[in-house]
C-alpha positions as CSV (number, residue, x, y, z in Angstrom):
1,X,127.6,61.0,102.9
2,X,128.2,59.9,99.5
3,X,126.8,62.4,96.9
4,X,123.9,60.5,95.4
5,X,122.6,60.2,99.0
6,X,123.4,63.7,99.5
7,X,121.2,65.0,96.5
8,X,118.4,62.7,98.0
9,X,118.1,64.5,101.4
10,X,118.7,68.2,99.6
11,X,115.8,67.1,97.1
12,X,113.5,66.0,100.3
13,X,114.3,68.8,102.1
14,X,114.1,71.0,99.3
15,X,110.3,69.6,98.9
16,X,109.6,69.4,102.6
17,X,110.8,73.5,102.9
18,X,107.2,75.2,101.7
19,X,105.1,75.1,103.6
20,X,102.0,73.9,102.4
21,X,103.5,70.6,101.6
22,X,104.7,70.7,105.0
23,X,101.2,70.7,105.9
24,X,100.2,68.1,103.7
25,X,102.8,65.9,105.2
26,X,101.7,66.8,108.2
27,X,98.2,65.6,107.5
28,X,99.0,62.7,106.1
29,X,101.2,61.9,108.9
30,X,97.6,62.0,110.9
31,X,96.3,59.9,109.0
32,X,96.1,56.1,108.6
33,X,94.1,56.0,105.3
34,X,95.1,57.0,102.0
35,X,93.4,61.0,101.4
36,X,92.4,62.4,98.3
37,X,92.8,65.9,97.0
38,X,89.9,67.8,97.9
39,X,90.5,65.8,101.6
40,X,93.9,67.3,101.8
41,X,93.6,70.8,100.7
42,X,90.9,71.7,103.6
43,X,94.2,71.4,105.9
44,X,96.4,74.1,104.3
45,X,93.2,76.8,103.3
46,X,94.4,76.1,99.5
47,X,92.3,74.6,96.6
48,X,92.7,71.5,95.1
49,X,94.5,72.9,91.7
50,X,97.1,73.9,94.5
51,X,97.1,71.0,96.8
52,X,97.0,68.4,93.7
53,X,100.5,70.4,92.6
54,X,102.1,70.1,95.7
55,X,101.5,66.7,96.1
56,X,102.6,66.3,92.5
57,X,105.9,67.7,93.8
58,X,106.2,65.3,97.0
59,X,105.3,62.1,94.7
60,X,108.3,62.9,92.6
61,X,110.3,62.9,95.4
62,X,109.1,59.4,96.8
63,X,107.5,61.5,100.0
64,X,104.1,60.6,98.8
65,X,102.5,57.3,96.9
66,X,99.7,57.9,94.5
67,X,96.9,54.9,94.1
68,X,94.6,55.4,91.4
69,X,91.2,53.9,91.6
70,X,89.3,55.0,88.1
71,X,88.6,58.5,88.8
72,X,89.9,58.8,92.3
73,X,93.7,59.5,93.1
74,X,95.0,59.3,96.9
75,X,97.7,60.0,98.4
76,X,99.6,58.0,101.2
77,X,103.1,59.4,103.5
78,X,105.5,56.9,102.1
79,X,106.7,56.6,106.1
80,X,109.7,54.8,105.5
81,X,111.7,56.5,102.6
82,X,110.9,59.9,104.5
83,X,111.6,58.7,107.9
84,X,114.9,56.3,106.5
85,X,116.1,59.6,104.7
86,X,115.8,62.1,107.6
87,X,117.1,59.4,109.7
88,X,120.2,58.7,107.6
89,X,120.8,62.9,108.5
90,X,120.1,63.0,112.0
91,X,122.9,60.4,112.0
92,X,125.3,62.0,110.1
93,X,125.1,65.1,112.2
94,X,125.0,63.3,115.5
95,X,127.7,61.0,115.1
96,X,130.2,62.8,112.9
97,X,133.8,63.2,114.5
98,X,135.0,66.2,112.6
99,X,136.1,63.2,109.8
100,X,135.0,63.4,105.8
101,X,133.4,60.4,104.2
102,X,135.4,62.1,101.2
């Protein structure tokens, strides 16, 4: 894997490692709307000061989109760049051949 792509999928996992984004992923992933804050927090037993941080971390890592719609703000799984990335690793691991891409 080249670097830049390797700093990608340590950054995602890096996000994707606590837990209660885990869980928000995991919600979202239940989903087939957009969810706001205060929709999102009841999942991981935190308050929305804490779920609106951890889905500040996840939008800076592309994992979730934000739409803003005057007051309200929801947040959407951004599927593909999460399932493209994870993808990209499953490959490497599954179809290396003991051979550097270095």
């Amino acid at each position: 894997m080249k670097e830049l792509e390797t700093q990608k999928i340590a950054d995602l996992l890096k996000a994707l490692g606590e837990f209660n984004r885990l869980s928000l992923v995991y919600e979202l992933c239940q989903c087939n709307t957009p969810q706001n804050a205060m929709c999102l927090c009841n999942c991981c037993s935190v308050d929305a000061s804490v779920a609106s941080r951890h889905l500040k971390v996840l939008k800076q890592e592309g994992i979730v989109t934000l739409e803003k719609n005057g007051r309200e703000r929801t947040y959407a799984l951004n599927r593909g760049y999460v399932a493209k990335s994870l993808r990209l690793l499953a490959d490497k691991i599954e179809n290396n051949n003991g051979d550097s891409d270095e």
